[in-house]
PDB file of N, CA, C and O in Angstrom:
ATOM      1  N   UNK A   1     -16.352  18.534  -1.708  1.00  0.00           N
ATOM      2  CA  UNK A   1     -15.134  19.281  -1.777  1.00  0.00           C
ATOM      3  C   UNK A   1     -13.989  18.324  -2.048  1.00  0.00           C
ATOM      4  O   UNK A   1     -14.027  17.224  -1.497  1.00  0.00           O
ATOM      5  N   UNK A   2     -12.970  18.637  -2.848  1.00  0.00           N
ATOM      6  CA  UNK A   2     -11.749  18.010  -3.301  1.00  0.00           C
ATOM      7  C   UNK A   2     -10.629  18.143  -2.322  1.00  0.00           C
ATOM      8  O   UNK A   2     -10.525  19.307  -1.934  1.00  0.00           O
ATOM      9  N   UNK A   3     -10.214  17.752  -2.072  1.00  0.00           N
ATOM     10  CA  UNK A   3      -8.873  18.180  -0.810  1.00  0.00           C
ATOM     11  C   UNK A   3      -7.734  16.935  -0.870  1.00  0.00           C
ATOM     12  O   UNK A   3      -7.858  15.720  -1.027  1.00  0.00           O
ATOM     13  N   UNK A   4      -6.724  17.694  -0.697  1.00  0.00           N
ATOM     14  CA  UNK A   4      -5.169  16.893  -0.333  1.00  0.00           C
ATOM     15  C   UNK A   4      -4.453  17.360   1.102  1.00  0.00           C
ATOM     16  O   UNK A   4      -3.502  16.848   1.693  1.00  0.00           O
ATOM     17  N   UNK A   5      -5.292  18.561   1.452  1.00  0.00           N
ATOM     18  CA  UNK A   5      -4.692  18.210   3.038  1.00  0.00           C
ATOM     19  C   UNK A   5      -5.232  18.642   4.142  1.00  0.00           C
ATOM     20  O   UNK A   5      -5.910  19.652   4.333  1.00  0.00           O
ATOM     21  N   UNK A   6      -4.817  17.628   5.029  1.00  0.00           N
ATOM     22  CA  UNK A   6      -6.029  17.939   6.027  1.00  0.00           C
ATOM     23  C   UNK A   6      -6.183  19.291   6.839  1.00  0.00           C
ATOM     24  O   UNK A   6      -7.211  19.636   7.423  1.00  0.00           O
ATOM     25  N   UNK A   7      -4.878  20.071   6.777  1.00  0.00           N
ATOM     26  CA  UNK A   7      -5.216  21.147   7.627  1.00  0.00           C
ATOM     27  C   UNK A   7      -6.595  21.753   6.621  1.00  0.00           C
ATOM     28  O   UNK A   7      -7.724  21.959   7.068  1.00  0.00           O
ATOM     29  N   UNK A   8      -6.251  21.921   5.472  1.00  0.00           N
ATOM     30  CA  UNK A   8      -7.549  22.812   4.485  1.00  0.00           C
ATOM     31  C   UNK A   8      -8.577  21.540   5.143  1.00  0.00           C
ATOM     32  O   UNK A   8      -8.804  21.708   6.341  1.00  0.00           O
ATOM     33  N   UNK A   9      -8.902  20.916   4.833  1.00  0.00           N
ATOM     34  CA  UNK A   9      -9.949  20.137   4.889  1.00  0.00           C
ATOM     35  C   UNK A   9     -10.452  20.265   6.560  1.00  0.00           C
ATOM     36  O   UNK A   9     -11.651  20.319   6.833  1.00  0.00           O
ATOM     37  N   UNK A  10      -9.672  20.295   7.337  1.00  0.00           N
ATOM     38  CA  UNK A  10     -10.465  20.797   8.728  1.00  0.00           C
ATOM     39  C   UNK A  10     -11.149  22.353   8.739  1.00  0.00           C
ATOM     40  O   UNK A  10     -12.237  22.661   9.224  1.00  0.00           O
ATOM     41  N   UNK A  11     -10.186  23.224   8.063  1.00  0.00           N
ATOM     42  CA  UNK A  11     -10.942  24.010   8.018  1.00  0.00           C
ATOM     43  C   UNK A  11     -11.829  24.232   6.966  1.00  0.00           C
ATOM     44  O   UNK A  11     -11.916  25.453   6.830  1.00  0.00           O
ATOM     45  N   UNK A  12     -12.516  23.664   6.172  1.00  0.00           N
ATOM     46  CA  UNK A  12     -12.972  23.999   4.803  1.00  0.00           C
ATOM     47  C   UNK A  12     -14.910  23.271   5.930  1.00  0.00           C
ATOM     48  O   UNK A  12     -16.041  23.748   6.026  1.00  0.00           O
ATOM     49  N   UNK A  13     -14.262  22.051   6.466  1.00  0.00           N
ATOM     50  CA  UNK A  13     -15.301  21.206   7.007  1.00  0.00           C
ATOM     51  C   UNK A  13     -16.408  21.697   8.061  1.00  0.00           C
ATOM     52  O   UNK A  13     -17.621  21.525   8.180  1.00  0.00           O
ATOM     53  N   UNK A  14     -15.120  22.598   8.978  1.00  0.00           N
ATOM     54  CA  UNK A  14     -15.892  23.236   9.924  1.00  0.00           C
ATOM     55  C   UNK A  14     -17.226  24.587   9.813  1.00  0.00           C
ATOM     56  O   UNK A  14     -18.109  25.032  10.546  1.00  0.00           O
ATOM     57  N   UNK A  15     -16.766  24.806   8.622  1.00  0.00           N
ATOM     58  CA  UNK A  15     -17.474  26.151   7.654  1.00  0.00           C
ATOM     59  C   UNK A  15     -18.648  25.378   7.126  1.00  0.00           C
ATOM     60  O   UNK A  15     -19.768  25.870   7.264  1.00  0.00           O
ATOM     61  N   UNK A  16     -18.488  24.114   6.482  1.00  0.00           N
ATOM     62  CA  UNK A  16     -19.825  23.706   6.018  1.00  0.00           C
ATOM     63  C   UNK A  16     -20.563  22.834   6.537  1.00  0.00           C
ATOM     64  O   UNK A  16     -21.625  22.425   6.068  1.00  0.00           O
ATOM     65  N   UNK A  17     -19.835  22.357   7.945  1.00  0.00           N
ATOM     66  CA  UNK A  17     -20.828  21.530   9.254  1.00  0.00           C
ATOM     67  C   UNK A  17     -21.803  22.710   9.371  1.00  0.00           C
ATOM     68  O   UNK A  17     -22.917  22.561   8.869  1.00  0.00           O
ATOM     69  N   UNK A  18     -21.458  24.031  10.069  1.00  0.00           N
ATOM     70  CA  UNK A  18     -21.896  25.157  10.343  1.00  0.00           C
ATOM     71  C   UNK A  18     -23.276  25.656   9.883  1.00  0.00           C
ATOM     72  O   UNK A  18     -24.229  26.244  10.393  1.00  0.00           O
ATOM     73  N   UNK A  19     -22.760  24.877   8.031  1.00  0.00           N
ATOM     74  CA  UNK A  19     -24.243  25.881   6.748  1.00  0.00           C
ATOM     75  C   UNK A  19     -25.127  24.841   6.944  1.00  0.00           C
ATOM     76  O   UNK A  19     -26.329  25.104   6.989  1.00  0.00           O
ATOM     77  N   UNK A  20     -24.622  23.347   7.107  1.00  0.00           N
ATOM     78  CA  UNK A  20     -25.281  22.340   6.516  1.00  0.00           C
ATOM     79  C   UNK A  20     -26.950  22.167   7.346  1.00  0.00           C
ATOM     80  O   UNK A  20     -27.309  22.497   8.476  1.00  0.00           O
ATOM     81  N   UNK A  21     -27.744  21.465   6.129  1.00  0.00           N
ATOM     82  CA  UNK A  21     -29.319  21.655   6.497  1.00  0.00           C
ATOM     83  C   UNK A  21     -29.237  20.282   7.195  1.00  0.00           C
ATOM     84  O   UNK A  21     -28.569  19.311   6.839  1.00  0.00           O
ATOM     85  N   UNK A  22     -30.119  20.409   8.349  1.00  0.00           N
ATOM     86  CA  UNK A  22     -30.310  19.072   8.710  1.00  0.00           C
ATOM     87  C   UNK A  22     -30.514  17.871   8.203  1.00  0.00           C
ATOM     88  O   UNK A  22     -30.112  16.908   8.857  1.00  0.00           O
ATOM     89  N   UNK A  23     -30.947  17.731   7.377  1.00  0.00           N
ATOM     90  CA  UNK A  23     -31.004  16.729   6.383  1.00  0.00           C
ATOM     91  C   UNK A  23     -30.383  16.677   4.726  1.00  0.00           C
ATOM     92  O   UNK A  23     -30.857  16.072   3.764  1.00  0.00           O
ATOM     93  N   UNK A  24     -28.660  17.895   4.829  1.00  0.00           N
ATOM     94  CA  UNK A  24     -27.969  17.787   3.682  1.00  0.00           C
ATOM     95  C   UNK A  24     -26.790  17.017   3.646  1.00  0.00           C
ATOM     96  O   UNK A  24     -26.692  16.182   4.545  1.00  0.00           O
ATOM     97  N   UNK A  25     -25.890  17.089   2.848  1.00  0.00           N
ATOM     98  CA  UNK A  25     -24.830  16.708   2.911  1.00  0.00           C
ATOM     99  C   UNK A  25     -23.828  16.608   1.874  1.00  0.00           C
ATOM    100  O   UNK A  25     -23.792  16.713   0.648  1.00  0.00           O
ATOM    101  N   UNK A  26     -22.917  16.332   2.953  1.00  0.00           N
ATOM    102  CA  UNK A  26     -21.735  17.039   2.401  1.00  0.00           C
ATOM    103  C   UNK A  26     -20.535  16.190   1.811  1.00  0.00           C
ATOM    104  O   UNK A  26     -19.762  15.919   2.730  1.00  0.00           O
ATOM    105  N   UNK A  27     -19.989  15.531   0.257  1.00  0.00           N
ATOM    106  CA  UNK A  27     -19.327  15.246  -0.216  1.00  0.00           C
ATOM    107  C   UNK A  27     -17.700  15.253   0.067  1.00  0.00           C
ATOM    108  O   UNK A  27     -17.379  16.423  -0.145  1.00  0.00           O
ATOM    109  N   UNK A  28     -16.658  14.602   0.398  1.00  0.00           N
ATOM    110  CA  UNK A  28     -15.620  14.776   0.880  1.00  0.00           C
ATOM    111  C   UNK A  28     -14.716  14.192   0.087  1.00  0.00           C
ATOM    112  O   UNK A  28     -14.722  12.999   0.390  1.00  0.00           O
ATOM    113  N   UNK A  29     -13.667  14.462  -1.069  1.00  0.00           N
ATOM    114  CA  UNK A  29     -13.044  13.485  -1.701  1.00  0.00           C
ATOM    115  C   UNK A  29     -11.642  13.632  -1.755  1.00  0.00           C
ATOM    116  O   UNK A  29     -11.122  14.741  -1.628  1.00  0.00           O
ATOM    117  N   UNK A  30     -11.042  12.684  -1.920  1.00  0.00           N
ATOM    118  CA  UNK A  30      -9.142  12.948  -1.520  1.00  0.00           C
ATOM    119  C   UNK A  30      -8.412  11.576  -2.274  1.00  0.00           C
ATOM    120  O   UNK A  30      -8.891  10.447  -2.375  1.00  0.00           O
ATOM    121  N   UNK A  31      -7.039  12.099  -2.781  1.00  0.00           N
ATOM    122  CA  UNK A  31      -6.761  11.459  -3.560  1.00  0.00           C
ATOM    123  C   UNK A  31      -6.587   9.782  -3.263  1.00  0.00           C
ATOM    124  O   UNK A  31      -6.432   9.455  -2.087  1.00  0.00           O
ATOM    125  N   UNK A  32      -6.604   9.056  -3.975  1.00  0.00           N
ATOM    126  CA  UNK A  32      -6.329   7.171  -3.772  1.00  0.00           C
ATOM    127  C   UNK A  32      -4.816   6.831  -3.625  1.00  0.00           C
ATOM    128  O   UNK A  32      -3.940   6.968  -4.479  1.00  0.00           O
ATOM    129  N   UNK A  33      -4.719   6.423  -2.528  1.00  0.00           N
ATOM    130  CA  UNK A  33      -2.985   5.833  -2.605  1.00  0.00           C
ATOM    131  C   UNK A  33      -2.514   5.637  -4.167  1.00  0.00           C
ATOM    132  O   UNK A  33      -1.615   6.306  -4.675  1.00  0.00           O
ATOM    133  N   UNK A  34      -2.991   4.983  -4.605  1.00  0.00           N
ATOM    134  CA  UNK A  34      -2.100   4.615  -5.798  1.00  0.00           C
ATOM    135  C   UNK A  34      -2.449   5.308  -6.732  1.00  0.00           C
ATOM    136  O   UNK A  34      -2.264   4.719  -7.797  1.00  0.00           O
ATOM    137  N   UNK A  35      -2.942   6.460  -6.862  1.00  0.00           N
ATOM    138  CA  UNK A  35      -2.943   7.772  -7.727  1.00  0.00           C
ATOM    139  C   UNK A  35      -1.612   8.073  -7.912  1.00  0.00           C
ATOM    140  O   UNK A  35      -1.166   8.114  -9.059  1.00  0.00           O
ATOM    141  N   UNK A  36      -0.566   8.395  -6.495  1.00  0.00           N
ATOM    142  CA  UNK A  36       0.384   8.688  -6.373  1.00  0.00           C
ATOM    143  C   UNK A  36       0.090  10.748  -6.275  1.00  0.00           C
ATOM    144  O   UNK A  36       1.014  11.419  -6.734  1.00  0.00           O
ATOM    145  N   UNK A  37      -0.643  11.203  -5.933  1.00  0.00           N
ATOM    146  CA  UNK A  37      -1.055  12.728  -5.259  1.00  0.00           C
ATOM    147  C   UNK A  37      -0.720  12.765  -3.895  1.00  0.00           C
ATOM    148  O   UNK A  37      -1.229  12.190  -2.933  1.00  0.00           O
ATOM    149  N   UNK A  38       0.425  13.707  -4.000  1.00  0.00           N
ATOM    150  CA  UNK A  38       1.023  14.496  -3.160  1.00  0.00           C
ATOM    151  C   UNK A  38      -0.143  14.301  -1.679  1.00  0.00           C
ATOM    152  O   UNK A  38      -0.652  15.418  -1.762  1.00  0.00           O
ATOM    153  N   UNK A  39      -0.629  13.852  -0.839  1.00  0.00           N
ATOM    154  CA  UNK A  39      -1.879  14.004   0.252  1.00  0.00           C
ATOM    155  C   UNK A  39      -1.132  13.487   2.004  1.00  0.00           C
ATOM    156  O   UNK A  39      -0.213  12.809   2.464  1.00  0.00           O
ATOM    157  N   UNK A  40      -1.774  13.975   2.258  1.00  0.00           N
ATOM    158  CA  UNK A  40      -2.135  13.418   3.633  1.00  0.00           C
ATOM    159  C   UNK A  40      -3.142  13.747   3.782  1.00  0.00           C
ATOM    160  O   UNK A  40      -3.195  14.732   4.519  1.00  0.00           O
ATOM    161  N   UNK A  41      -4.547  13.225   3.251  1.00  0.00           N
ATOM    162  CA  UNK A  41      -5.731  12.438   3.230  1.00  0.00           C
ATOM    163  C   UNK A  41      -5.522  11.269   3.516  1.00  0.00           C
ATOM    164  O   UNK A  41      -4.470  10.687   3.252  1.00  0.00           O
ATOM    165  N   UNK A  42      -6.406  10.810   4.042  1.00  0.00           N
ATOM    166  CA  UNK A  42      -6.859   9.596   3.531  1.00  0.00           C
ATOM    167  C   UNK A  42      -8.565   9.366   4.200  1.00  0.00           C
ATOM    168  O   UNK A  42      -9.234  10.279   4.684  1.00  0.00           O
ATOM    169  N   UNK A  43      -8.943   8.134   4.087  1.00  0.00           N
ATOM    170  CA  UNK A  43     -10.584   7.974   4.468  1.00  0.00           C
ATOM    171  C   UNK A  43     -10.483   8.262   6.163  1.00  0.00           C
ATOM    172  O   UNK A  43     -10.988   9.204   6.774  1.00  0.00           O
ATOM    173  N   UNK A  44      -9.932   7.506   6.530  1.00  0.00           N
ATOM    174  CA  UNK A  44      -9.496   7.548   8.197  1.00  0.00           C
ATOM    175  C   UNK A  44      -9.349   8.882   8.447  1.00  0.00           C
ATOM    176  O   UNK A  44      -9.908   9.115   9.519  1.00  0.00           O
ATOM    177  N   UNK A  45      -8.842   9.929   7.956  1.00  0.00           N
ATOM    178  CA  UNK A  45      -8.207  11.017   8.581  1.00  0.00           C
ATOM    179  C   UNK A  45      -9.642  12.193   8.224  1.00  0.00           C
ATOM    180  O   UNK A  45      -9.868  13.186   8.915  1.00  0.00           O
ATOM    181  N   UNK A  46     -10.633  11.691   6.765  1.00  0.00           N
ATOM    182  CA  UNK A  46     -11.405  12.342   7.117  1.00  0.00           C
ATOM    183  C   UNK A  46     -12.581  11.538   7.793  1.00  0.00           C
ATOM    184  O   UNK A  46     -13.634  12.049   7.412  1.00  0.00           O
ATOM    185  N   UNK A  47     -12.808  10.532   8.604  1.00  0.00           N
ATOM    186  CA  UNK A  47     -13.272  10.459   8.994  1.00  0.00           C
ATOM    187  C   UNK A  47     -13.684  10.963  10.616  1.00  0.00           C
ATOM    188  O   UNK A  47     -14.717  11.155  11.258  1.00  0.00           O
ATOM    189  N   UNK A  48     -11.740  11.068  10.907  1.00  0.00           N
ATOM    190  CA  UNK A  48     -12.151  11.732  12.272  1.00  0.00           C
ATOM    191  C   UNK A  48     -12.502  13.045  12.384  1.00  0.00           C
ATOM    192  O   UNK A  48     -13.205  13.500  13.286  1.00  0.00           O
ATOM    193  N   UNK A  49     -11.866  13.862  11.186  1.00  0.00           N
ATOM    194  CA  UNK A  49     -12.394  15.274  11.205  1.00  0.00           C
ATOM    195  C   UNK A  49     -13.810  15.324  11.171  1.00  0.00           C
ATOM    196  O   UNK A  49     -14.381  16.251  11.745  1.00  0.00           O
ATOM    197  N   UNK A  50     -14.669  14.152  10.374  1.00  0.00           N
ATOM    198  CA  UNK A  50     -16.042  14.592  10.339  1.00  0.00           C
ATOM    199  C   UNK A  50     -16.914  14.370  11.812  1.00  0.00           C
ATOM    200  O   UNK A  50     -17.905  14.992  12.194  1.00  0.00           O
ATOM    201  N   UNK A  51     -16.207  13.303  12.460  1.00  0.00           N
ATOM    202  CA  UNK A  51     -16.943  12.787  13.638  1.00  0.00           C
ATOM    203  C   UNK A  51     -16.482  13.964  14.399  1.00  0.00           C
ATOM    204  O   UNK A  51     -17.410  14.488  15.016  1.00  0.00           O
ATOM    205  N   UNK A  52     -15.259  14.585  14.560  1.00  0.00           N
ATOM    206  CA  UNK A  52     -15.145  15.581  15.592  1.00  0.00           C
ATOM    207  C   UNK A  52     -15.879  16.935  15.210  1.00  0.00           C
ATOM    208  O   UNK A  52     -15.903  17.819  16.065  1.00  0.00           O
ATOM    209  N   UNK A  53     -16.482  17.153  13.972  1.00  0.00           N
ATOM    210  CA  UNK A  53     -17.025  18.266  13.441  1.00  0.00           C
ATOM    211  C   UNK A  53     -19.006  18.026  13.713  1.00  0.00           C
ATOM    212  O   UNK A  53     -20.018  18.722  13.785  1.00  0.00           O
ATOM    213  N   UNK A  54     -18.608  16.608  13.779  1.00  0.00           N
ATOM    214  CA  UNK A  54     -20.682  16.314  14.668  1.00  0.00           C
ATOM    215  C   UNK A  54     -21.166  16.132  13.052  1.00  0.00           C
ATOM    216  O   UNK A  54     -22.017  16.916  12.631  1.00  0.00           O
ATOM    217  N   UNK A  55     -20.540  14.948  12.029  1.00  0.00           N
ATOM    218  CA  UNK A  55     -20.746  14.287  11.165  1.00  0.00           C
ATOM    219  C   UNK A  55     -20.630  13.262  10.476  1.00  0.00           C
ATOM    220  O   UNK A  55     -19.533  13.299   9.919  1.00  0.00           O
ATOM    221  N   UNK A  56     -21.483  11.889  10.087  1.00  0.00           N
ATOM    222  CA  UNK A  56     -20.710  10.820   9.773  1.00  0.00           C
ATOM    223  C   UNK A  56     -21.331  10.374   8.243  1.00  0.00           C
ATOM    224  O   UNK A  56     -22.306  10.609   7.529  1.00  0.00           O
ATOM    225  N   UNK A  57     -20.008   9.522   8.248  1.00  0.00           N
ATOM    226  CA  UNK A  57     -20.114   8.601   6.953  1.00  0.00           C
ATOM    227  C   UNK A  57     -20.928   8.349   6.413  1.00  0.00           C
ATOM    228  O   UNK A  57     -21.498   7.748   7.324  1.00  0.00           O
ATOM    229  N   UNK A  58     -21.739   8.247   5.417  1.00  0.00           N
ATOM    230  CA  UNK A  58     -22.600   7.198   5.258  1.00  0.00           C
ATOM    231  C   UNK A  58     -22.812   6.382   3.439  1.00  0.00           C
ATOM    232  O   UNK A  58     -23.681   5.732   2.859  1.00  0.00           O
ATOM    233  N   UNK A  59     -21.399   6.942   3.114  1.00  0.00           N
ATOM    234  CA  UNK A  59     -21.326   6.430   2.034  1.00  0.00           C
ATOM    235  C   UNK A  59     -20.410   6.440   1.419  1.00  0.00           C
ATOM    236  O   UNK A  59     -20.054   7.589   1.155  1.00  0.00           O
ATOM    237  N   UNK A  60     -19.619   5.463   0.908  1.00  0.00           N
ATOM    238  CA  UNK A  60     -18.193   5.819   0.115  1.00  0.00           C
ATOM    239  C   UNK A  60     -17.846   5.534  -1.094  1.00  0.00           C
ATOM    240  O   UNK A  60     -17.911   4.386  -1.535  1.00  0.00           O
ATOM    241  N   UNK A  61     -17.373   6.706  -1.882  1.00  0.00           N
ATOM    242  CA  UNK A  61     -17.502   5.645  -3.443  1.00  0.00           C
ATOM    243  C   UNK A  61     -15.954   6.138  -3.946  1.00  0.00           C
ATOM    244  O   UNK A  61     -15.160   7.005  -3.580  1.00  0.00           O
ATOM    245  N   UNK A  62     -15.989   4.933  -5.153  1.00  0.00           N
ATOM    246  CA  UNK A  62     -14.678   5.175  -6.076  1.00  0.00           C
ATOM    247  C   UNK A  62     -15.210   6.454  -7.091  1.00  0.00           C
ATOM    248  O   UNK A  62     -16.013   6.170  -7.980  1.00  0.00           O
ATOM    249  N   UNK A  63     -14.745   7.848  -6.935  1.00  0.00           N
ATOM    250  CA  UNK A  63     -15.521   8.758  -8.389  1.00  0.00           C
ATOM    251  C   UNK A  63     -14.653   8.364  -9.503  1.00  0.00           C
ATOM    252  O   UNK A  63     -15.213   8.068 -10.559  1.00  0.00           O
ATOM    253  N   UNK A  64     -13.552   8.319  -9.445  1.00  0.00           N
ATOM    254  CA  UNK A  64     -12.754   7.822 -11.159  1.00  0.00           C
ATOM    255  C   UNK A  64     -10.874   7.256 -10.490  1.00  0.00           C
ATOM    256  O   UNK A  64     -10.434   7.608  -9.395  1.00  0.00           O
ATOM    257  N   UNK A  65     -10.305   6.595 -11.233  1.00  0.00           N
ATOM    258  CA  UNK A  65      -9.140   6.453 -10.756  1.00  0.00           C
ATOM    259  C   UNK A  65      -8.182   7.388  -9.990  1.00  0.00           C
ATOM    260  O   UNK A  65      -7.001   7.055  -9.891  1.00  0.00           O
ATOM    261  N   UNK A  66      -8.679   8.687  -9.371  1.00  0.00           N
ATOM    262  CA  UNK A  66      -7.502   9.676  -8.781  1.00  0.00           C
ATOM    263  C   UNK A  66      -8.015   9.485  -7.661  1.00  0.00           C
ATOM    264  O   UNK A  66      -7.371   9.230  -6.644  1.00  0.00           O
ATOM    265  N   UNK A  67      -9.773   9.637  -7.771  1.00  0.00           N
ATOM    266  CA  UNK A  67     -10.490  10.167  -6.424  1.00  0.00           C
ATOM    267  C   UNK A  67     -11.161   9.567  -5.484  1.00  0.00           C
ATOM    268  O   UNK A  67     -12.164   9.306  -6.148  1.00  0.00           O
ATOM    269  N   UNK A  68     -11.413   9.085  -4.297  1.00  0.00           N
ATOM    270  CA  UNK A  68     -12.523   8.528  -2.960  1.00  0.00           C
ATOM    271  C   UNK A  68     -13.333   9.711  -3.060  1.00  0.00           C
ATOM    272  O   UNK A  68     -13.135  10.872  -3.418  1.00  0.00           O
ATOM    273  N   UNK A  69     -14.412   8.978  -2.584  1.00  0.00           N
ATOM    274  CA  UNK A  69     -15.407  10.301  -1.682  1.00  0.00           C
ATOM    275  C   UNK A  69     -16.061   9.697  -0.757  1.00  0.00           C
ATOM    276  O   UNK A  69     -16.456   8.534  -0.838  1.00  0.00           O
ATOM    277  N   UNK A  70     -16.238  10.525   0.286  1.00  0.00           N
ATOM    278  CA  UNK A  70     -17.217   9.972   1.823  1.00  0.00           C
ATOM    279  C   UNK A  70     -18.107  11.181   1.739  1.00  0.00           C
ATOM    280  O   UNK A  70     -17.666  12.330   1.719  1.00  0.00           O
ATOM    281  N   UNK A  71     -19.559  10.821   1.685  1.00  0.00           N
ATOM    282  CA  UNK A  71     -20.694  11.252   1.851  1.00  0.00           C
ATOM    283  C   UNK A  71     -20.825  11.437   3.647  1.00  0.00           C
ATOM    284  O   UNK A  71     -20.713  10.629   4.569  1.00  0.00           O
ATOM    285  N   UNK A  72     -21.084  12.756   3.596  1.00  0.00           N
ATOM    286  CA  UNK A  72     -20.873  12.696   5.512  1.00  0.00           C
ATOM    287  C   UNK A  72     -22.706  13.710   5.671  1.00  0.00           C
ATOM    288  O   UNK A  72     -23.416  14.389   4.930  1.00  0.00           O
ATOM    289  N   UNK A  73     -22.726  13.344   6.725  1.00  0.00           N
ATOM    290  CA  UNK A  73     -24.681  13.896   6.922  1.00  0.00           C
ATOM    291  C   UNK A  73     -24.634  14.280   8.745  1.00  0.00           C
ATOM    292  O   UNK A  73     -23.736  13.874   9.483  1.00  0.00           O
ATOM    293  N   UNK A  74     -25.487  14.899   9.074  1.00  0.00           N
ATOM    294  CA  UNK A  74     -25.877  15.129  10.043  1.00  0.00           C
ATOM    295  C   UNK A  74     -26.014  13.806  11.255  1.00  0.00           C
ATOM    296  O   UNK A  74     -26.092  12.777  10.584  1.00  0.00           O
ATOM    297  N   UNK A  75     -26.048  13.595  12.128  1.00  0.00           N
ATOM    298  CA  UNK A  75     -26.375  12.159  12.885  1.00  0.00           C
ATOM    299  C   UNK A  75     -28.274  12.456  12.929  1.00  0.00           C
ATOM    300  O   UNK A  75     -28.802  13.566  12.865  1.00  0.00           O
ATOM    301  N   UNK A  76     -29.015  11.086  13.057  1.00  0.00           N
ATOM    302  CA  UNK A  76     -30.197  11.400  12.972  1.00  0.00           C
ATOM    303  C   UNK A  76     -30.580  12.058  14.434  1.00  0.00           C
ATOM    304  O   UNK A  76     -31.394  12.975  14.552  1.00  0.00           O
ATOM    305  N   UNK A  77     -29.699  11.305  15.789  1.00  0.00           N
ATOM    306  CA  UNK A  77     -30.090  11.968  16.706  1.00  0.00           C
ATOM    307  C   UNK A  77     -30.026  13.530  16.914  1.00  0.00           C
ATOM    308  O   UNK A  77     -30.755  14.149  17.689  1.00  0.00           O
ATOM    309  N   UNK A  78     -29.036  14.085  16.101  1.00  0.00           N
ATOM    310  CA  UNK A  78     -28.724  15.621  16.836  1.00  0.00           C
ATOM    311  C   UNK A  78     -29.570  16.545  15.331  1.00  0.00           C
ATOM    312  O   UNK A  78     -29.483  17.772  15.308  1.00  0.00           O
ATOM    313  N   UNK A  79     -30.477  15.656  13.969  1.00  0.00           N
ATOM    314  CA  UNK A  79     -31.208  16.582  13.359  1.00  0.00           C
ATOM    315  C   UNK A  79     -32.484  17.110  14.441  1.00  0.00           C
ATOM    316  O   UNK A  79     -33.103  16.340  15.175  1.00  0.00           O
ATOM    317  N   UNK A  80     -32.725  18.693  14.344  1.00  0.00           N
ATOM    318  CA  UNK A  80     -34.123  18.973  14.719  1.00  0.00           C
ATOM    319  C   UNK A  80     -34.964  18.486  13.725  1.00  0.00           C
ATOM    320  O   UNK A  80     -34.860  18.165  12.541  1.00  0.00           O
ATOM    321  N   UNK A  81     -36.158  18.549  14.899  1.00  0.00           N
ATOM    322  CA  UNK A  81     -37.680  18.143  14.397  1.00  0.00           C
ATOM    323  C   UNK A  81     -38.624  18.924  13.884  1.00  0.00           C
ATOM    324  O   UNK A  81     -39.712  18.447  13.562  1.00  0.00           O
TER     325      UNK A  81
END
């Protein structure tokens, strides 16, 4: 999902913690400081939404000069077996 602010992005997150398969995951991307996009994103801010939503990091990439993305997944302890 694309997002510039965090209220959408808390709620956009909590909807697809909810769907997500134990072993899927979920793409998170928000604009780069020096894009210069209107945000209050940033990596930090979704990171705490994902940890407080019972999801973490596990990967971060540059997608093109506007955009970040954090790959966020289930924790292995809380997937069922």
């Amino acid at each position: 999902m694309f997002v510039t602010e965090r209220v959408r992005l808390e709620r956009r997150l909590a909807r697809l913690v909810a769907a997500i398969e134990p072993d899927g995951m979920i793409w998170v991307a928000w604009p780069k400081k020096a894009a210069r996009v209107p945000t209050d994103v940033t990596e930090d801010v979704v990171r705490e939404l994902a940890l407080a939503a019972g999801v973490v990091d596990v990967k971060v990439c540059a997608i093109d000069a506007t955009w970040s993305g954090l790959k966020l997944v289930v924790r292995v302890a809380d997937r069922r077996r």
